[in-house]
N, C-alpha and C positions, 0 to 999 in steps of 0.2 A: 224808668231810666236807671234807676240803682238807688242805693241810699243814698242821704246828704251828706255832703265831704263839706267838712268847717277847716277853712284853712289855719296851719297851725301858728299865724300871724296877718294883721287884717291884710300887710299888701307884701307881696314876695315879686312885684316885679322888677323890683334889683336886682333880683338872684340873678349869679353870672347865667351866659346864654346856657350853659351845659348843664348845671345842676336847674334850669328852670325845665329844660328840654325832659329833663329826667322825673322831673316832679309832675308836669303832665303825663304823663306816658303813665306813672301811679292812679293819677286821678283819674284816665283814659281807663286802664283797667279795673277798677272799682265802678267806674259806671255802666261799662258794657264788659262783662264779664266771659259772658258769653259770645262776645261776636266772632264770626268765619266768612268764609268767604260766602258771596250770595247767589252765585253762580252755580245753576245744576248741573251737572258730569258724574258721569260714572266709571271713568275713562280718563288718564293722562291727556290723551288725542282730545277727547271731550271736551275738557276745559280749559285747550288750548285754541280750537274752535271758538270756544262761548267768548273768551277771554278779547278774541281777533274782533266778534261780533260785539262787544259792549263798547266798541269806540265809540263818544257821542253818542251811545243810545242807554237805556235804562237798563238795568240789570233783570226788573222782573219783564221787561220787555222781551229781551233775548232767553229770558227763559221758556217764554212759549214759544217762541220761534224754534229751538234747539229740541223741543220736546218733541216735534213733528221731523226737523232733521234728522235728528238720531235716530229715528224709526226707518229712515229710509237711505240714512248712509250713517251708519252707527261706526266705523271704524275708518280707520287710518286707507287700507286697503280703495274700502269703497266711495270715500271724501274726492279722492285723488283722480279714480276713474269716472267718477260722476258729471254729467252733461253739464257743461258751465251755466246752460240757461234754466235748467233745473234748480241749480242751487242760487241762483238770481232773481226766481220765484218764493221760492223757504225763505228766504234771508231779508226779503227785499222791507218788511217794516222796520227793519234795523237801521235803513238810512244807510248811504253811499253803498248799497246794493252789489252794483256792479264790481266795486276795487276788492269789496268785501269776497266774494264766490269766488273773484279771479284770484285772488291771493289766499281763500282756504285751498280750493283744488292746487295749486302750485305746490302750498308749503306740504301738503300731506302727498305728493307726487314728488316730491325732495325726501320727505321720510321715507317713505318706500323705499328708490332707489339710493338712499345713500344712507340713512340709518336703520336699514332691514326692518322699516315698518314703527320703529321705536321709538316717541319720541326724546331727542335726545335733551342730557343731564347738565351741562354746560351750557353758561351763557351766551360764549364764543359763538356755538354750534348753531343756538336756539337763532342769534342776530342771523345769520345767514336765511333764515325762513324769509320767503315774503309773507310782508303785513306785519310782519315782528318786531318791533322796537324792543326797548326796555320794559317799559312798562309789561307788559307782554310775556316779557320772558321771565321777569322778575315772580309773577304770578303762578306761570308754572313748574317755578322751580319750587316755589316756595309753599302751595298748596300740591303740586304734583310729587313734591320729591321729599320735602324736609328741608330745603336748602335755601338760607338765607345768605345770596349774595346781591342783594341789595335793595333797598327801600321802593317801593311803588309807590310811585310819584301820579294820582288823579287828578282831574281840576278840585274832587273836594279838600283831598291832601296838599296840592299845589298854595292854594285858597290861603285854607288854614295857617299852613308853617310862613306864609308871609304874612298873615292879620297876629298871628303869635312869636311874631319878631325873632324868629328861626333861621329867617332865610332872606336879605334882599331881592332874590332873584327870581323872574318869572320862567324864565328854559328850565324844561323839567330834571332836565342832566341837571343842573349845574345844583336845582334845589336838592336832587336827590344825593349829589357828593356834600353838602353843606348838612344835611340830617344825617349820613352815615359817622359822620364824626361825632356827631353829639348822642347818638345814642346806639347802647349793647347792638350786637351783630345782633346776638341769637333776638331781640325782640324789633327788628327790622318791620319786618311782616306784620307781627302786631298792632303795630303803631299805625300802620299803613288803614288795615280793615277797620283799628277801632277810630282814628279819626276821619274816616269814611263815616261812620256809624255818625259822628258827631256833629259833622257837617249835615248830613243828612235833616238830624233831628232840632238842632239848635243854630248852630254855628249858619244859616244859610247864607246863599249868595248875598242876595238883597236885599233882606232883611235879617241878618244876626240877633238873636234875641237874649243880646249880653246880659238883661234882669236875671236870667235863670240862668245864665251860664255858670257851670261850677268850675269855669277857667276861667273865671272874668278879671281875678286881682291875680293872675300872670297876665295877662293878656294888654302889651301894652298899645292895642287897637281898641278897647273897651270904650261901647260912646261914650 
């Protein structure tokens, strides 16, 4: 998980909300140093696909799933023309199946005709796809493009910034305007993957394993 972080006093969860938010986000990178997104693509279109497909489903799920679709509609062009019940068959371990296939053929049949195939760079543009929320878009701007304009809000992210007294709020909007104030643009995205990683490993649903958490004395949900 990384080396051991000793905090640099036993309990900092007085620290105001913004400088605690910031002092995570430190220790977030110091333990996963290395985290990216988990999602396979080789392709903008790719990991706008995978991105649609990881609704409520697992990430190394929709990776085998996407390994077999992209062999047989690998691009923006052939997503769009592709038989709806075809890709209802690819997709269908991913869970809601159907809204899934009808809403990748759409959005990549809206790229075609109105972004000449591209997918486009703007938030704006992206909400217009069906199946596209924020979340969504926020991912392919920000692994697709470079572009942080705005935090991805997951259930593990969601979770987190409300057991780490970040955020009252359970609507993903509203948690995602409440973390864009407390922390840097440019590491938006960051924060996003590595407490994903965090939740994953320690942080979980129903059983948080605050003994080894090395955000335990921020954290003022700690049993």
């Amino acid at each position: 998980m990384g080396a051991k972080i000793i905090p640099v006093i036993n309990s900092r969860k007085n620290l105001g909300i913004k400088q605690r938010a910031l002092e995570i986000l430190v220790r977030l990178t110091c333990l996963y140093p290395e985290a990216t997104c988990s999602l396979k693509y080789s392709s903008t279109i790719q990991l706008l696909v995978a991105t649609i497909l990881s609704a409520q489903c697992r990430d190394d799920v929709v990776n085998k799933v996407t390994q077999e679709l992209f062999r047989s509609f690998p691009d923006a062009a052939s997503l769009g023309n592709a038989d709806v019940k075809d890709l209802e068959i690819l997709v269908h371990s991913t869970g809601f199946y159907r809204n899934k296939a009808k809403n990748i053929q759409a959005a990549c049949k809206m790229i075609n005709q109105e972004f000449g195939g591209e997918v486009p760079q703007t938030i704006e543009q992206l909400l217009k796809l069906p199946g596209v929320a924020r979340k969504t878009a926020n991912v392919v701007l920000a692994h697709g493009y470079g572009i942080n304009m705005g935090v991805t809000v997951d259930t593990h992210v969601g979770r987190l910034s409300q057991r780490l007294g970040l955020t009252e709020y359970k609507d993903p909007i509203r948690i995602e305007q409440d973390l864009m104030k407390l922390l840097p643009q440019v590491e938006w995205e960051n924060w996003s993957i590595r407490l994903i990683y965090h939740g994953r490993a320690v942080c979980k649903a129903r059983s948080p394993e605050c003994e080894i958490c090395e955000l335990a004395d921020l954290c003022p949900s700690k049993k």
